[in-house]
C-alpha positions as semicolon CSV with decimal commas, in nm:
position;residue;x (nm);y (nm);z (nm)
1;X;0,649;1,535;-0,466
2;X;0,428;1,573;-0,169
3;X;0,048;1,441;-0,222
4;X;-0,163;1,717;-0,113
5;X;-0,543;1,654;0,022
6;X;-0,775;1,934;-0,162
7;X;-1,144;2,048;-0,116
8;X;-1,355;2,252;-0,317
9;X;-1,739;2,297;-0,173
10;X;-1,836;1,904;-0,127
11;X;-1,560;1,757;-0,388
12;X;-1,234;1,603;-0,209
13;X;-0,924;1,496;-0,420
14;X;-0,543;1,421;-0,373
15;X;-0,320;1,549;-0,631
16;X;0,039;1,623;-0,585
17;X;0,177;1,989;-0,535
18;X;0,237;2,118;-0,825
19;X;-0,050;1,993;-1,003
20;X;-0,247;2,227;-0,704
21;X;-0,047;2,490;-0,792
22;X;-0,126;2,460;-1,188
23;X;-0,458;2,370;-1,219
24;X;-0,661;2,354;-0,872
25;X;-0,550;2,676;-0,707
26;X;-0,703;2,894;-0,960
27;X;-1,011;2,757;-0,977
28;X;-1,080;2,827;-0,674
29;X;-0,985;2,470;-0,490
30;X;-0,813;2,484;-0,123
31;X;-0,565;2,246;0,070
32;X;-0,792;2,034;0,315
33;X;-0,644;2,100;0,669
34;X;-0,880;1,825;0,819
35;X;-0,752;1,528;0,648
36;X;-0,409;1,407;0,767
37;X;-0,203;1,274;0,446
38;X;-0,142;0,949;0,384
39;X;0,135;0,735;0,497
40;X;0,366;0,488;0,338
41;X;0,403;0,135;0,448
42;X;0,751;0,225;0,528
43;X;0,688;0,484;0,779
44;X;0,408;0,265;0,933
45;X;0,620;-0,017;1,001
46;X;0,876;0,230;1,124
47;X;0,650;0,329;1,425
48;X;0,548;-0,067;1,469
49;X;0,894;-0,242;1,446
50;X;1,188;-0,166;1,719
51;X;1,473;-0,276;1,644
52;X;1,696;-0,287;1,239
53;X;1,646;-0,714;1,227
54;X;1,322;-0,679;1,251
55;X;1,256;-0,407;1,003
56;X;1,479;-0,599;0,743
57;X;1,264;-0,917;0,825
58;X;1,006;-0,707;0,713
59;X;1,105;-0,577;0,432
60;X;1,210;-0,937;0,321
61;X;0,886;-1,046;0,419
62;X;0,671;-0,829;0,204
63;X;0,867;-0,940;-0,098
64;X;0,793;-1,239;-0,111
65;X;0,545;-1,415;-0,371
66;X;0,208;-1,582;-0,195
67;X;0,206;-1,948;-0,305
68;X;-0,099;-2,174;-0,311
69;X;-0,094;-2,434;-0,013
70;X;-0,010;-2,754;-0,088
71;X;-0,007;-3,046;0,165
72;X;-0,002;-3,295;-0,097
73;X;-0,337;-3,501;0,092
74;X;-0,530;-3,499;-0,262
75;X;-0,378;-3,618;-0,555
76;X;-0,487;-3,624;-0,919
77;X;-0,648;-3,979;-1,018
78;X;-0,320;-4,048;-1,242
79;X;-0,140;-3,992;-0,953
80;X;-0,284;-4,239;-0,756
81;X;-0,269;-4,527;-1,044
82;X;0,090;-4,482;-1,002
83;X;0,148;-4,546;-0,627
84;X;-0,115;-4,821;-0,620
């Protein structure tokens, strides 16, 4: 379903087509021609990346978890008991 970018007087909204065509439409509501729609991720890195490796490096790396540094410089005070 495409998103669609709608105005009525002052009052924006996106809803997708079909809702327009149920609800918005005849109320009075109108497709918003000055607002581009929004892009996915996907397309976006389309246009950046060049070559397949690198969009699969991509892909790879935006599935991966963020972890909490850890350098291990401060330990707990039980810790250090131990290795004294």
């Amino acid at each position: 379903m495409a998103m669609l970018n709608i105005i009525k007087g002052s009052l924006k909204n996106i809803v997708d087509e079909a809702q327009f065509e149920r609800l918005y439409k005849p109320n009075g509501w109108r497709i918003d021609e000055t607002e581009k729609p929004p892009e996915n991720e996907e397309s976006k890195a389309l246009k950046i990346l060049h070559t397949e490796q690198e969009f699969k490096n991509y892909v790879k790396m935006s599935k991966t978890k963020p972890k909490q540094f850890d350098d291990k410089l401060f330990y707990s005070e039980t810790e250090n008991e131990i290795r004294s």
